[in-house]
C-alpha positions in Angstrom: -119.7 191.4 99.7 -117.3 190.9 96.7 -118.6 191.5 92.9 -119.4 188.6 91.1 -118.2 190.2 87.9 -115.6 191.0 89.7 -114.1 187.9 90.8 -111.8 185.4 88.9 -114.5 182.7 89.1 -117.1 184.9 87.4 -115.0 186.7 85.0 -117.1 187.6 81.9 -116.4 185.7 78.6 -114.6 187.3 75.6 -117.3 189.2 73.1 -117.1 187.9 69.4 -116.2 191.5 68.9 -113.0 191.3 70.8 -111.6 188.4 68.7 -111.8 190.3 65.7 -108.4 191.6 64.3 -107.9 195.7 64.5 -109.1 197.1 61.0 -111.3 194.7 60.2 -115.1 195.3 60.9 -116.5 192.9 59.2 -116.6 189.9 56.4 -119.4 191.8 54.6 -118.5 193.7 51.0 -118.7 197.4 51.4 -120.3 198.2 48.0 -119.9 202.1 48.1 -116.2 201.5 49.1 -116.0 198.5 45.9 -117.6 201.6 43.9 -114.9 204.0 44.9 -111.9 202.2 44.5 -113.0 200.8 40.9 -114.2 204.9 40.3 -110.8 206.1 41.5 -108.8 203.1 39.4 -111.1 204.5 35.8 -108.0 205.3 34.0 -106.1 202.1 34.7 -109.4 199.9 33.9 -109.8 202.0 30.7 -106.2 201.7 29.6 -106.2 197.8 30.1 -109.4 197.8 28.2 -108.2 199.7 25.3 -104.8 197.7 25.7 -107.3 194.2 25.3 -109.3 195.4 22.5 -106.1 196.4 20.5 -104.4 193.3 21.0 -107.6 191.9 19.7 -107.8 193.8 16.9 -104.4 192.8 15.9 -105.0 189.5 15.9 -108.2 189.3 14.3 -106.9 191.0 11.6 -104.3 188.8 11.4 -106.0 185.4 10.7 -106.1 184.6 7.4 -109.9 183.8 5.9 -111.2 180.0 6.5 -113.7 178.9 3.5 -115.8 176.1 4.4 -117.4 173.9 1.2 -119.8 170.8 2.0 -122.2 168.2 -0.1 -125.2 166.7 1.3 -125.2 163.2 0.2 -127.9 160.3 0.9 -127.0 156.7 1.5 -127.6 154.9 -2.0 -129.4 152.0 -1.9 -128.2 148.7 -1.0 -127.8 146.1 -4.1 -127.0 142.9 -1.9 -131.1 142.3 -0.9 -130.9 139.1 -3.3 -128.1 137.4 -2.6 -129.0 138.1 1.3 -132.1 136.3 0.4 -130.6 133.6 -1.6 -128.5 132.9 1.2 -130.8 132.7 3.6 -133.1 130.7 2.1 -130.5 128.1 0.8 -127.8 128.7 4.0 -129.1 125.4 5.8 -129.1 123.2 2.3 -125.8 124.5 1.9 -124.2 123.1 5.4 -125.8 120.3 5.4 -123.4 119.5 2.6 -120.6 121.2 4.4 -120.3 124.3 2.0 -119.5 127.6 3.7 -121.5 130.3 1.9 -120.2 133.8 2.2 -121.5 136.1 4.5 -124.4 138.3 4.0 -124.0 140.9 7.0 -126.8 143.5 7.0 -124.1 146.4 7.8 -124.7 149.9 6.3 -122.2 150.9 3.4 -122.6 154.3 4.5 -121.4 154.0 7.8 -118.7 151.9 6.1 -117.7 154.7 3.8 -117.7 157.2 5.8 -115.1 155.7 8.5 -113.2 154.6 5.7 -113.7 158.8 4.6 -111.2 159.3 7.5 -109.1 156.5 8.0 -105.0 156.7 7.3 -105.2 154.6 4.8 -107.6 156.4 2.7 -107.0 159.8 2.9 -102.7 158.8 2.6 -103.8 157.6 -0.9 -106.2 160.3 -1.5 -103.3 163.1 -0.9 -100.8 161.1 -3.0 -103.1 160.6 -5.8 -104.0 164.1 -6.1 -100.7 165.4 -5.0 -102.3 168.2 -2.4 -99.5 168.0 0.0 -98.5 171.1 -0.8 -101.9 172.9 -0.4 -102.5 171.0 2.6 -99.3 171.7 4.7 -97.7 174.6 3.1 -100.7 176.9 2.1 -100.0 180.6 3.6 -102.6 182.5 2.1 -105.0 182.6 -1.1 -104.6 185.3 -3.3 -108.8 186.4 -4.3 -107.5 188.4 -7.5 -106.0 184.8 -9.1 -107.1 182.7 -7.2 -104.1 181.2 -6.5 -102.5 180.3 -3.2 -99.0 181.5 -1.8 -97.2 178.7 0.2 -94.6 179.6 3.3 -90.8 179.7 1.7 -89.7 178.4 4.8 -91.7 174.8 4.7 -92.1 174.7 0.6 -90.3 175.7 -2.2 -92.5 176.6 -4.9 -90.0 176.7 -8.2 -88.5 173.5 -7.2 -91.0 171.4 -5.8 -89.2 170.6 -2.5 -89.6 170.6 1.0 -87.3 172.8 3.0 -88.9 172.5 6.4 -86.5 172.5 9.8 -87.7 170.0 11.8 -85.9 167.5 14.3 -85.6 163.6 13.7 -87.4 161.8 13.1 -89.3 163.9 11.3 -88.1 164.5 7.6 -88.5 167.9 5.0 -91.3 166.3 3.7 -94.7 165.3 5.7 -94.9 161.9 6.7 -98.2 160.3 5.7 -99.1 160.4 9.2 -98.5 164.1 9.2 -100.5 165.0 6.1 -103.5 162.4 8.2 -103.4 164.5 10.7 -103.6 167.7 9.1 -106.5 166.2 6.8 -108.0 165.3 9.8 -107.9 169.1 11.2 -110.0 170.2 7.9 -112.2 167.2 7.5 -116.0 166.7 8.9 -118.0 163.8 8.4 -121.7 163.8 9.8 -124.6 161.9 9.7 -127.9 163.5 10.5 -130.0 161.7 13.5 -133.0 162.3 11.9 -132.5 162.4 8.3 -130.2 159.9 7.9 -128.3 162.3 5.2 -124.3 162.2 5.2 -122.4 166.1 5.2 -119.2 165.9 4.3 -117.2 169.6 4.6 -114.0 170.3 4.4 -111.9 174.3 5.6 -109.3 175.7 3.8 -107.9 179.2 2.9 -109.3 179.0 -0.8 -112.7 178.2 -1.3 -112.1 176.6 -5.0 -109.6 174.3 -3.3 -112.2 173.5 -0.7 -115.3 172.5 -2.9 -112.6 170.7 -5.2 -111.3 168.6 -2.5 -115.1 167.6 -1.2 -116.1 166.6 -5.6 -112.8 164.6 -5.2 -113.7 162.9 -1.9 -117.1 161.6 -2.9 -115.8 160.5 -6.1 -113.0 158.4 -4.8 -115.0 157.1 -1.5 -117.7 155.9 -4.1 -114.6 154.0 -6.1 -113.3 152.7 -3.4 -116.1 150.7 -2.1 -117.1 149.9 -5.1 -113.9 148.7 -6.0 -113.9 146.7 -3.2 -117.5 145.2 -3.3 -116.7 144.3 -7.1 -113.0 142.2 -5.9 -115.6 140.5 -3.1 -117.6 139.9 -5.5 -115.5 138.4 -8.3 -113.9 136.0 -5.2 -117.1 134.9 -3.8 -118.1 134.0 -7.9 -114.9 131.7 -8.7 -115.8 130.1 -4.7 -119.1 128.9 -5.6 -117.7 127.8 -9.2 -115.4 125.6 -7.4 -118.2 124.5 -5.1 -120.9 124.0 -7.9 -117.6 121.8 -9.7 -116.9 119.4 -7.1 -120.7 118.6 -5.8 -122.9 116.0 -7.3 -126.0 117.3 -5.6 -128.2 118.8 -7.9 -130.2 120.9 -5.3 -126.7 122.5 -4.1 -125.7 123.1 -7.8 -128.8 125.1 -8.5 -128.4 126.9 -5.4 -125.0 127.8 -5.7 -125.6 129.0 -10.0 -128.7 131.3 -8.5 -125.8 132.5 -5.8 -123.3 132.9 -9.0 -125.8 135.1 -10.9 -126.9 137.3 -7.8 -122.8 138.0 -7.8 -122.6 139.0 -11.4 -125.5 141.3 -11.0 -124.1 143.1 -8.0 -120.8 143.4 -10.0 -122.7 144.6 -13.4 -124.7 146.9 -11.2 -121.6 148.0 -9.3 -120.0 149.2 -12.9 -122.8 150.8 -13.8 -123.4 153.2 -11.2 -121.0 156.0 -10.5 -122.3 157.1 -7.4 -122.8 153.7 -5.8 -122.6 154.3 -1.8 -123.3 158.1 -1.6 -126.1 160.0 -3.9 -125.4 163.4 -4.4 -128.3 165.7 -3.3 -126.7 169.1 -2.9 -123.2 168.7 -4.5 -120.1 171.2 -3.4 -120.3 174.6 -4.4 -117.5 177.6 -4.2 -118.1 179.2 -1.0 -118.7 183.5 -1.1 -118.2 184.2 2.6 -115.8 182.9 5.0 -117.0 180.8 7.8 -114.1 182.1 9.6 -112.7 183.8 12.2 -115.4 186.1 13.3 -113.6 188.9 13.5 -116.5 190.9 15.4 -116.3 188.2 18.1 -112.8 188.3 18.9 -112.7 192.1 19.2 -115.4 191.6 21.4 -114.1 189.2 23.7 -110.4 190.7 23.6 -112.4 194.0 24.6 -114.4 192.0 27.1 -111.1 190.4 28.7 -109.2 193.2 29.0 -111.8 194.9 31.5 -112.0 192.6 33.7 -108.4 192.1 34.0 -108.3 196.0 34.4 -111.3 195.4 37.3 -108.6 192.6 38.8 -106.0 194.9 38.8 -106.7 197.6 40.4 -108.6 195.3 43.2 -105.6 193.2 44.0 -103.6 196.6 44.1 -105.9 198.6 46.1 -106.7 195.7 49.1 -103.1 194.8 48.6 -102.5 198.4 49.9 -104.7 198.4 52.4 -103.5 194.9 53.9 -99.8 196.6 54.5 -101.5 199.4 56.3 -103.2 197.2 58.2 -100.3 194.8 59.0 -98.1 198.3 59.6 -101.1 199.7 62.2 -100.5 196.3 63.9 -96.3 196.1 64.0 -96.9 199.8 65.3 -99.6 198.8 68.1 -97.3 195.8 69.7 
C-alpha cells in the first residue's frame, strides 16, 4: 500500500514559510537591530546634526530685524441716520411724483475703509504722496545708532535718487505701481475683531519709526479719503434735490426735498469738522522696542531639529541599502 503523502495526488501544499524569499524572516521591525544600526551610525547622525544647527545658525543670524507697529481703531459713528430716515419716510411721496431720491444703503463705512485700506488704488496714491518707494523696495537694513536706513546700491541709488535695478521687460528701473501694491501688500494687515468689532491696522518693516509712521499716515489718509468722498456725494446729491425742489410745483415734495437739502449740508458740515470721521483712534501707533521677527531661537531649533532626522534617514537608507545587496548577492550566489 502506497503513501498518501507520498503520491502525486496527495502531495502536501507549499508552507507560507517556503514562499518567503532567503534573508528575510519577517515583515516585523527588529527594534534591538533599529537600535544598533542608529548606535553604530552616532557619529554620522551627530555630524549631520551639528552640520543642521550651523546652517541654522547662519541664517538666523542673517535676517535682518522685522518691527511690527499697529493702532487699534473703533468704527466712528455713522452721520447718515437722518437723511436714512428722511428718505424713508418721504421715499414713496417722492415716486409718486417720479423723483429718484438717492440711496440710503445701510453699508458699514468701516468695512468700506478698510478694503479701500488695501486696494491698488489707494495705497498707489498713498506711496506717491508720501514718496516711500524707496523705503518700501529698496530698504536693506536700519541703522539703530541714527536711525536711519541703508538701501541696496544695486536696486537704489541714494545720492542721485534713481533706480538702477536689472530687471527684464517689461519691467522698468523703477517699481511699477503694481510692484510697490504688491510689496505694500506683503507688510500690510487689516483686521477686524469678531467680537469686538475694533479695526487693527499693523504694518512690518526693518525700522520701527518708519513703521508706526506709516500706520499715523494710513489712518489719516483712509479717514480723508472717505470723507472726501462722502463730502463730493454729498455736495451732488445737494445741487440734485435743488434742481428737483426748482422744477416741482408740489408743495409737499418741495418741503421734502429742502428737509433732504439740509440733512446733506449737515453731513457735509459734520464731515469737515471731524478729523477722524470713519476710524476713532483708541490706542494710536507707537515705536516698537522689540522685534516681532525672526525668532531666532526657533529657527536654530528647528534647523537643529532637521538636521537629525535627516542624519536618522541617512544612515537608515545606507545601512538596509547594504544589506539589500548582500541579500540580492547571497541569492545571485545560490542560483
Amino acid at each position: 500500500m502506497s503513501d498518501k503523502n507520498n503520491s502525486p495526488m496527495f502531495r502536501q501544499a507549499p508552507q507560507p514559510s517556503d514562499l518567503v524569499p532567503y534573508g528575510y524572516d519577517d515583515d516585523e521591525i527588529d527594534l534591538k537591530e533599529l537600535f544598533l544600526v542608529l548606535w553604530a551610525g552616532k557619529w554620522v547622525i551627530a555630524g549631520i546634526t551639528a552640520l543642521g544647527g550651523a546652517i541654522a545658525v547662519v541664517v538666523a543670524l542673517s535676517l535682518p530685524n522685522i518691527y511690527t507697529s499697529s493702532a487699534l481703531l473703533a468704527p466712528a459713528e455713522s452721520s447718515n441716520g437722518g437723511m436714512s430716515a428722511l428718505m424713508k419716510q418721504y421715499g414713496g411721496l417722492a415716486s409718486l411724483a417720479g423723483v429718484s431720491l438717492p440711496g440710503g444703503g445701510d453699508s458699514s463705512k468701516a468695512a468700506l475703509a478698510m478694503e479701500l485700506m488695501k486696494s491698488r488704488a489707494f495705497l498707489g496714491e498713498f506711496i506717491e504722496r508720501h514718496d516711500i518707494l524707496p523705503e518700501l523696495m529698496a530698504a536693506e537694513s536700519w541703522d539703530a545708532a541714527t536711525g536711519g536706513l541703508r538701501f541696496d546700491d544695486s536696486l537704489y541709488d541714494v545720492e542721485s535718487g534713481a533706480w538702477v535695478r536689472d530687471v527684464d521687460p517689461p519691467k522698468q528701473p523703477k517699481p511699477s505701481s503694481q510692484e510697490a501694491h504688491e510689496a505694500f501688500i506683503d507688510v500690510l494687515s487689516v483686521s477686524e475683531g469678531k467680537d469686538t468689532g475694533f479695526v487693527t491696522v499693523s504694518v512690518e518693516h526693518l525700522s520701527p519709526i518708519t513703521a508706526q509712521t506709516w500706520v499715523t499716515w494710513l489712518v489719516d489718509d483712509i479717514n480723508q479719503a472717505v470723507r472726501d468722498q462722502d463730502v463730493a456725494e454729498a455736495n451732488r446729491s445737494i445741487d440734485y434735490l435743488k434742481d428737483q425742489a426748482a422744477t416741482t410745483a408740489l408743495a409737499e415734495l418741495q418741503s421734502v426735498f429742502f428737509e433732504l437739502i439740509q440733512s446733506q449740508t449737515e453731513t457735509v458740515m459734520l464731515a469737515q469738522v471731524r478729523p477722524e470721521y470713519v476710524f476713532k483712534t483708541i490706542d494710536p501707533a507707537v515705536v516698537p522696542e522689540q522685534k516681532s521677527k525672526p525668532n531666532r531661537a526657533l529657527i536654530c531649533v528647528l534647523g537643529t531639529l532637521l538636521g537629525g532626522m535627516l542624519g536618522v534617514l541617512v544612515v537608515l537608507v545606507r545601512h538596509y541599502a547594504l544589506k539589500s545587496e548582500e541579500v540580492v548577492g547571497r541569492e545571485s550566489q545560490l542560483s
